[in-house]
Jmol script that loads the backbone (N, CA, C; Angstrom):
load data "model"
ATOM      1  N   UNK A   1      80.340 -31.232  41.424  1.00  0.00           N
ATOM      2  CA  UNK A   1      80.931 -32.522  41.098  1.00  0.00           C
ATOM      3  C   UNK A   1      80.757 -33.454  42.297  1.00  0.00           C
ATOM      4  N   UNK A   2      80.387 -34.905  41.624  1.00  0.00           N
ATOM      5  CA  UNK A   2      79.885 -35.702  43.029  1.00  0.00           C
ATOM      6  C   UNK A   2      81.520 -36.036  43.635  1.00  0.00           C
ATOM      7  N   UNK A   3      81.308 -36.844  44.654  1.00  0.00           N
ATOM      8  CA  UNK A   3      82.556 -37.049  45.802  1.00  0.00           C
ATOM      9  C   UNK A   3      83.464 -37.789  44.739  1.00  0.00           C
ATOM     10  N   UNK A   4      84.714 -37.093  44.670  1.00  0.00           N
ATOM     11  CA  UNK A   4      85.671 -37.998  44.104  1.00  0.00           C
ATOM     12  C   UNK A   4      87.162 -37.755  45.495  1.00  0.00           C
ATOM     13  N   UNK A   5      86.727 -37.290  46.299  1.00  0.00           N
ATOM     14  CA  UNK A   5      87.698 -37.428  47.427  1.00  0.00           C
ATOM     15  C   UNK A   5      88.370 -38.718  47.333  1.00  0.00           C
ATOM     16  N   UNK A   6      89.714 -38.573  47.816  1.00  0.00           N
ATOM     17  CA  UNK A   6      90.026 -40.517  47.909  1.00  0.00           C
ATOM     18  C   UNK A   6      89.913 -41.441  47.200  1.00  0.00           C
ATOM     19  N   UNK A   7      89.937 -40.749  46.068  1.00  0.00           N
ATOM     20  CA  UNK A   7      89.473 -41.602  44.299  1.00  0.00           C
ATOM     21  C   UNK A   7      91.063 -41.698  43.716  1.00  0.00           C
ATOM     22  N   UNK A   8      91.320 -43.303  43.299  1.00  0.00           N
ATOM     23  CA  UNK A   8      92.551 -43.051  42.574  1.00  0.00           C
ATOM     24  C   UNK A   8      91.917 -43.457  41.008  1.00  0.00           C
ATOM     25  N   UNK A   9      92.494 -42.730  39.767  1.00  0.00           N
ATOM     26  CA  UNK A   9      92.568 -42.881  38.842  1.00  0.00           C
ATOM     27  C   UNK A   9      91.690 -44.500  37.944  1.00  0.00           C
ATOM     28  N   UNK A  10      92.727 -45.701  38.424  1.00  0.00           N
ATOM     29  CA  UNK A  10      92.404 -47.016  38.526  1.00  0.00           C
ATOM     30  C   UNK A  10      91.213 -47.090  39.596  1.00  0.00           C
ATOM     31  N   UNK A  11      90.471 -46.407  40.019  1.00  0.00           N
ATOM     32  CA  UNK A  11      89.630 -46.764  40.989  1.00  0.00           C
ATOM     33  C   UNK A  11      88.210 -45.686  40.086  1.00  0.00           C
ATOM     34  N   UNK A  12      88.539 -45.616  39.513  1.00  0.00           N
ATOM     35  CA  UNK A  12      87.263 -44.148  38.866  1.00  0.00           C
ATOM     36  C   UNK A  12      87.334 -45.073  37.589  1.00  0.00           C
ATOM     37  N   UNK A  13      88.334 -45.767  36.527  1.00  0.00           N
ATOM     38  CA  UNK A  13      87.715 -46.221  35.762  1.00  0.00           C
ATOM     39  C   UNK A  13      87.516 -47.820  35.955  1.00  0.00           C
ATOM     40  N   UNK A  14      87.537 -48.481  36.886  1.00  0.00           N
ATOM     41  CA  UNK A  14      86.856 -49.505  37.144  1.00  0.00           C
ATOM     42  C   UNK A  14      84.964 -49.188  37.583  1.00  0.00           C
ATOM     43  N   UNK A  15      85.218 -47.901  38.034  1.00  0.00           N
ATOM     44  CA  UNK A  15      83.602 -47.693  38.893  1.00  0.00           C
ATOM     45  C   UNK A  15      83.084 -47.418  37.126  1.00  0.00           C
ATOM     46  N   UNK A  16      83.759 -46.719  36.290  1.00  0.00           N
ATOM     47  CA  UNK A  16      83.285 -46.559  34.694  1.00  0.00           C
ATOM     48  C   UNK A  16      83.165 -47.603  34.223  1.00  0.00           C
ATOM     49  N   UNK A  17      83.760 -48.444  34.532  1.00  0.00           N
ATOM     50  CA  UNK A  17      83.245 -49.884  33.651  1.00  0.00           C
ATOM     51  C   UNK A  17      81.900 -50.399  33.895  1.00  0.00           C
ATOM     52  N   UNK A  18      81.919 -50.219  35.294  1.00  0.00           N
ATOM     53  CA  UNK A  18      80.541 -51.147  35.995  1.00  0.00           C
ATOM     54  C   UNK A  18      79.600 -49.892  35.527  1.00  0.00           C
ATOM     55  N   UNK A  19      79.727 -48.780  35.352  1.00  0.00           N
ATOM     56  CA  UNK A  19      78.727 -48.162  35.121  1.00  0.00           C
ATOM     57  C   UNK A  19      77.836 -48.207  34.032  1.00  0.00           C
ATOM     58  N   UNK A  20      79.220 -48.605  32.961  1.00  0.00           N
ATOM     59  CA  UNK A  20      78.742 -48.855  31.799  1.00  0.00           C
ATOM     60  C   UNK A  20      78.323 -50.084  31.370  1.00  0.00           C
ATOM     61  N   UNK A  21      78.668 -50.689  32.030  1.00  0.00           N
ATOM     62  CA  UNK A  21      78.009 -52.690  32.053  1.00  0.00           C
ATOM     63  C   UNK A  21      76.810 -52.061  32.590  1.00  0.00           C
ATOM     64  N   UNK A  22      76.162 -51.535  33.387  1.00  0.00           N
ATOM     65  CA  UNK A  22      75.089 -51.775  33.962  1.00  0.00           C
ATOM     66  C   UNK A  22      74.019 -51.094  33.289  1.00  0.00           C
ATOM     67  N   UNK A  23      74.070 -49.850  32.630  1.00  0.00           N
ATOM     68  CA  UNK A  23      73.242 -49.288  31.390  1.00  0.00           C
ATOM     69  C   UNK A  23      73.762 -50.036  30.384  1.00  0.00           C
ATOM     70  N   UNK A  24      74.598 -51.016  29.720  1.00  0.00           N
ATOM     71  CA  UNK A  24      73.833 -51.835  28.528  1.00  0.00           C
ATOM     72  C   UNK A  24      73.495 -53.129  28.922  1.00  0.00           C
ATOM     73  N   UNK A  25      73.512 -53.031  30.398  1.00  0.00           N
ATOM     74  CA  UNK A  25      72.797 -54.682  30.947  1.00  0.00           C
ATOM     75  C   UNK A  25      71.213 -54.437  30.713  1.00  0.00           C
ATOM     76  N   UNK A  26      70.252 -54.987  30.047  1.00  0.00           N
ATOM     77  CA  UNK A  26      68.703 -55.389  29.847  1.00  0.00           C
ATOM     78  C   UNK A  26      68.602 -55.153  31.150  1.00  0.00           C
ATOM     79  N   UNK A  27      68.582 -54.899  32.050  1.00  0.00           N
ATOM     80  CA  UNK A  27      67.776 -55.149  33.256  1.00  0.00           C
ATOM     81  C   UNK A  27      68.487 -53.208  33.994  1.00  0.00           C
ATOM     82  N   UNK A  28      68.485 -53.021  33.133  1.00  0.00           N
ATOM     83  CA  UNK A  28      69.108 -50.489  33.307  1.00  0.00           C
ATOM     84  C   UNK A  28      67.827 -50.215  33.473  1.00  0.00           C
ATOM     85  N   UNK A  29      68.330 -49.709  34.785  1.00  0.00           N
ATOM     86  CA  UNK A  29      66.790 -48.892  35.392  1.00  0.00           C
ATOM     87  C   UNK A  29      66.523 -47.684  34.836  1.00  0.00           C
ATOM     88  N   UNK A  30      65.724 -47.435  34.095  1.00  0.00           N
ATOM     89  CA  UNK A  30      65.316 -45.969  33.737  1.00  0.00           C
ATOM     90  C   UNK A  30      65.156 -45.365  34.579  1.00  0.00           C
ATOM     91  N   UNK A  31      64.976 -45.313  35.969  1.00  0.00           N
ATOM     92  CA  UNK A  31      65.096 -44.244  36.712  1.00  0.00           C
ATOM     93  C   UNK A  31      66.325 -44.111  37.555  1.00  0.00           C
ATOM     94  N   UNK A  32      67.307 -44.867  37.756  1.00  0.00           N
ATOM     95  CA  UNK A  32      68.662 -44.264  37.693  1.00  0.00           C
ATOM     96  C   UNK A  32      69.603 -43.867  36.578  1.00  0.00           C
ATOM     97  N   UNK A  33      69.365 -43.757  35.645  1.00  0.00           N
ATOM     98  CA  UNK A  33      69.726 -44.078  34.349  1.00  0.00           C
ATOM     99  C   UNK A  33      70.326 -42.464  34.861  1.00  0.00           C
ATOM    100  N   UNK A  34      69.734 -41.377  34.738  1.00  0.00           N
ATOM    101  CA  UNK A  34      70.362 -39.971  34.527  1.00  0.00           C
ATOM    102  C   UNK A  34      71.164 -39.561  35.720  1.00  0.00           C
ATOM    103  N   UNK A  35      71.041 -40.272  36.779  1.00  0.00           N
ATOM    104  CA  UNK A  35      72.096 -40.679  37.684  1.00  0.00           C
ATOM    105  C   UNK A  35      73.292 -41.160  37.579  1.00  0.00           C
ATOM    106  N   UNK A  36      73.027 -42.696  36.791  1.00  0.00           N
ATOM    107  CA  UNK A  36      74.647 -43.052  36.667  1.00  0.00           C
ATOM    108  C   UNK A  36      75.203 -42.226  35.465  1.00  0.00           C
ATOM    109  N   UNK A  37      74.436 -41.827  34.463  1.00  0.00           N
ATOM    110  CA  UNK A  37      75.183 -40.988  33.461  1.00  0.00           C
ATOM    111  C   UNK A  37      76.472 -39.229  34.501  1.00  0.00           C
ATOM    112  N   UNK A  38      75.236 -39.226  35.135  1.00  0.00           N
ATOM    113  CA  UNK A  38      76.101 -38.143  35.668  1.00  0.00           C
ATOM    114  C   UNK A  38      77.251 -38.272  36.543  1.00  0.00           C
ATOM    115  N   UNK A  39      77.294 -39.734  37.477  1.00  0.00           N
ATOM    116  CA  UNK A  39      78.264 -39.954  38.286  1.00  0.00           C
ATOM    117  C   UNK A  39      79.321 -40.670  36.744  1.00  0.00           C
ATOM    118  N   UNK A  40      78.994 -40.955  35.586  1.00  0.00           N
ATOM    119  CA  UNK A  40      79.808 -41.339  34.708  1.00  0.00           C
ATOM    120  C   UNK A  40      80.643 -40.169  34.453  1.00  0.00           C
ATOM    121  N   UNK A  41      79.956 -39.031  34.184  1.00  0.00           N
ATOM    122  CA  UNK A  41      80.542 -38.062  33.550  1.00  0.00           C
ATOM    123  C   UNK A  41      81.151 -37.390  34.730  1.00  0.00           C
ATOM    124  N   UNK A  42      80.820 -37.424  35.742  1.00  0.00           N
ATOM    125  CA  UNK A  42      82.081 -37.042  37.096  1.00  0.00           C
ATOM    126  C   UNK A  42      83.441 -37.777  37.320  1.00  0.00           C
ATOM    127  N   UNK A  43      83.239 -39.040  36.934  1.00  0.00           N
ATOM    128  CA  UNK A  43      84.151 -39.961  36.941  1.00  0.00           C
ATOM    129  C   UNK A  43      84.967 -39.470  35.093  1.00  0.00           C
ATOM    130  N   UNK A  44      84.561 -39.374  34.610  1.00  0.00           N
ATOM    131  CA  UNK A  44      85.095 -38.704  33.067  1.00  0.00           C
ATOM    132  C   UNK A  44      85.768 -37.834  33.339  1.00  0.00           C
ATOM    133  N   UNK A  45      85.600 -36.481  34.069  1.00  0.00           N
ATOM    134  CA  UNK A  45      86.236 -35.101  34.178  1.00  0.00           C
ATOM    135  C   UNK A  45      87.072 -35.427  35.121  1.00  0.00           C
ATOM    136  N   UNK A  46      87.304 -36.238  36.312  1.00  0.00           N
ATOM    137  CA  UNK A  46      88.503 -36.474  37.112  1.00  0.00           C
ATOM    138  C   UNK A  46      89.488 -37.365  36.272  1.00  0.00           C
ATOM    139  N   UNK A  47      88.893 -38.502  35.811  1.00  0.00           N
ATOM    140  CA  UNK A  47      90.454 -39.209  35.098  1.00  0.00           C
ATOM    141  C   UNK A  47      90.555 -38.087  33.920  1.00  0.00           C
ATOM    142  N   UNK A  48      90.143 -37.274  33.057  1.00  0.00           N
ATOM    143  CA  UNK A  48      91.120 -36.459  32.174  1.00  0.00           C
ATOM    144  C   UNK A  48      91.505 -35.228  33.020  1.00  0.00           C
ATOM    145  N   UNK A  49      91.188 -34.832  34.284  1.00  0.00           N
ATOM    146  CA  UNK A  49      92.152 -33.870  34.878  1.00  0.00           C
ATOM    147  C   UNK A  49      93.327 -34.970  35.691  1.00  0.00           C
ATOM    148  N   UNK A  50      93.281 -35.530  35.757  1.00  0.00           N
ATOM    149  CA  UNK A  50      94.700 -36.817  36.585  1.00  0.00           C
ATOM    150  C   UNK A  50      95.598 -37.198  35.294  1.00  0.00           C
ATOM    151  N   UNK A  51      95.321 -37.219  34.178  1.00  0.00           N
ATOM    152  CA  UNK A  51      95.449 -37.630  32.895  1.00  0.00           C
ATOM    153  C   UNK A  51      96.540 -36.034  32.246  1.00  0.00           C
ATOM    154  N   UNK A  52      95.699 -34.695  32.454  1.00  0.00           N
ATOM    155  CA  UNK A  52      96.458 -34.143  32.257  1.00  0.00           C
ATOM    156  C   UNK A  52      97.559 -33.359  33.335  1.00  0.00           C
ATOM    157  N   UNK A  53      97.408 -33.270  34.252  1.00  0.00           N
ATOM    158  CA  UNK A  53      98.128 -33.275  35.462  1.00  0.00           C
ATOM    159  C   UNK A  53      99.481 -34.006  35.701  1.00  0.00           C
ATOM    160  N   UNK A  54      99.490 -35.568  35.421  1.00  0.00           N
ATOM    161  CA  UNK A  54      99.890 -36.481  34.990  1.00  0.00           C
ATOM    162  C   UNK A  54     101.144 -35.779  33.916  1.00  0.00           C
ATOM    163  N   UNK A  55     100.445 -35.815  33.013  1.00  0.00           N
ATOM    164  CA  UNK A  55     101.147 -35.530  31.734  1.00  0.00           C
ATOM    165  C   UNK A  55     102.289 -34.209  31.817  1.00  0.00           C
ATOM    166  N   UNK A  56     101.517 -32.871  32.611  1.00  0.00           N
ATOM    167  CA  UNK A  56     102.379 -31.763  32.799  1.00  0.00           C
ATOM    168  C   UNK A  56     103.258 -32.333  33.665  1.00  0.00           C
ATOM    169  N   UNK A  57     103.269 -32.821  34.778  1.00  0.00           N
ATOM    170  CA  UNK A  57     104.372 -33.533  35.387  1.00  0.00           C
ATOM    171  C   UNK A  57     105.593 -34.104  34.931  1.00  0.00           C
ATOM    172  N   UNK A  58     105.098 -35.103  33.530  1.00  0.00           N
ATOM    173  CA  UNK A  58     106.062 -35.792  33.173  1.00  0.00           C
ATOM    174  C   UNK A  58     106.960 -34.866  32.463  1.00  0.00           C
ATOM    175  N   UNK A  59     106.449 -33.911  31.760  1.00  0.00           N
ATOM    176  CA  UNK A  59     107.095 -32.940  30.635  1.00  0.00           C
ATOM    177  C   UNK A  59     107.807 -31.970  31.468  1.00  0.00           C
ATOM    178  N   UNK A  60     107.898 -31.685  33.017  1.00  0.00           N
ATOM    179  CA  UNK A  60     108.471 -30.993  33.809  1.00  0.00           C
ATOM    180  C   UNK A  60     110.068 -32.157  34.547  1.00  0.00           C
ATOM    181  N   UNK A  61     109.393 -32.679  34.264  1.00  0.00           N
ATOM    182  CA  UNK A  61     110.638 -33.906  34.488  1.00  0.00           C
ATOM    183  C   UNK A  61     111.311 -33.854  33.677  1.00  0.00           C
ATOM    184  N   UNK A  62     110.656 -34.606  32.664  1.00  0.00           N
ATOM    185  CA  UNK A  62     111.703 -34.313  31.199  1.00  0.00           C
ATOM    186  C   UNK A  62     112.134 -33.268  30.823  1.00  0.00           C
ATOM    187  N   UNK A  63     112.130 -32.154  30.972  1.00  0.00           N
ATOM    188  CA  UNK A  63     112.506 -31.253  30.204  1.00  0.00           C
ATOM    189  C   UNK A  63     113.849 -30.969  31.312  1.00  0.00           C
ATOM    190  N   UNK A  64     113.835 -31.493  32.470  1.00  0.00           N
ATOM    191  CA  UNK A  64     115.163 -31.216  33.397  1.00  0.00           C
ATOM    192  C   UNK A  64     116.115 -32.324  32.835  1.00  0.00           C
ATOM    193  N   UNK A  65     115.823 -32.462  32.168  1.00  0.00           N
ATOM    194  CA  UNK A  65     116.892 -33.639  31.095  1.00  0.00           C
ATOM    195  C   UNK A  65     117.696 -33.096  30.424  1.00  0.00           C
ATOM    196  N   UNK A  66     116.968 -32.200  29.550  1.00  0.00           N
ATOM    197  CA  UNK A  66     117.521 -31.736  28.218  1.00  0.00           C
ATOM    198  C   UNK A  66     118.740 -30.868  28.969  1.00  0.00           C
TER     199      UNK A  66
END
end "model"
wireframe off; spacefill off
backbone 0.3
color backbone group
């Protein structure tokens, strides 16, 4: 997995946006193309592990409620 050190959440899907503006911008280099797909899909597998991480957290909270 490429560097996601020092990556917050809001900071991985802003870099996903531009990634994805830039392969359906006319001017997507076919030869980075299987590059940014893969730093896409690195950026994919960290926000749904923060996402579920996240989530077990909250349900460990909450459940000290009940």
């Amino acid at each position: 997995m490429e560097n996601t050190e020092n990556l917050t959440y809001t900071k991985a899907i802003e870099e996903l946006e531009r990634i994805i503006a830039s392969i359906r911008s006319e001017n997507c280099d076919v030869d980075t193309l299987a590059e940014r797909t893969r730093r896409a899909a690195t950026l994919l597998a960290f926000c749904r592990s923060r996402l579920t991480a996240t989530e077990e957290e909250l349900e460990k909270i909450l459940a000290d409620f009940d």
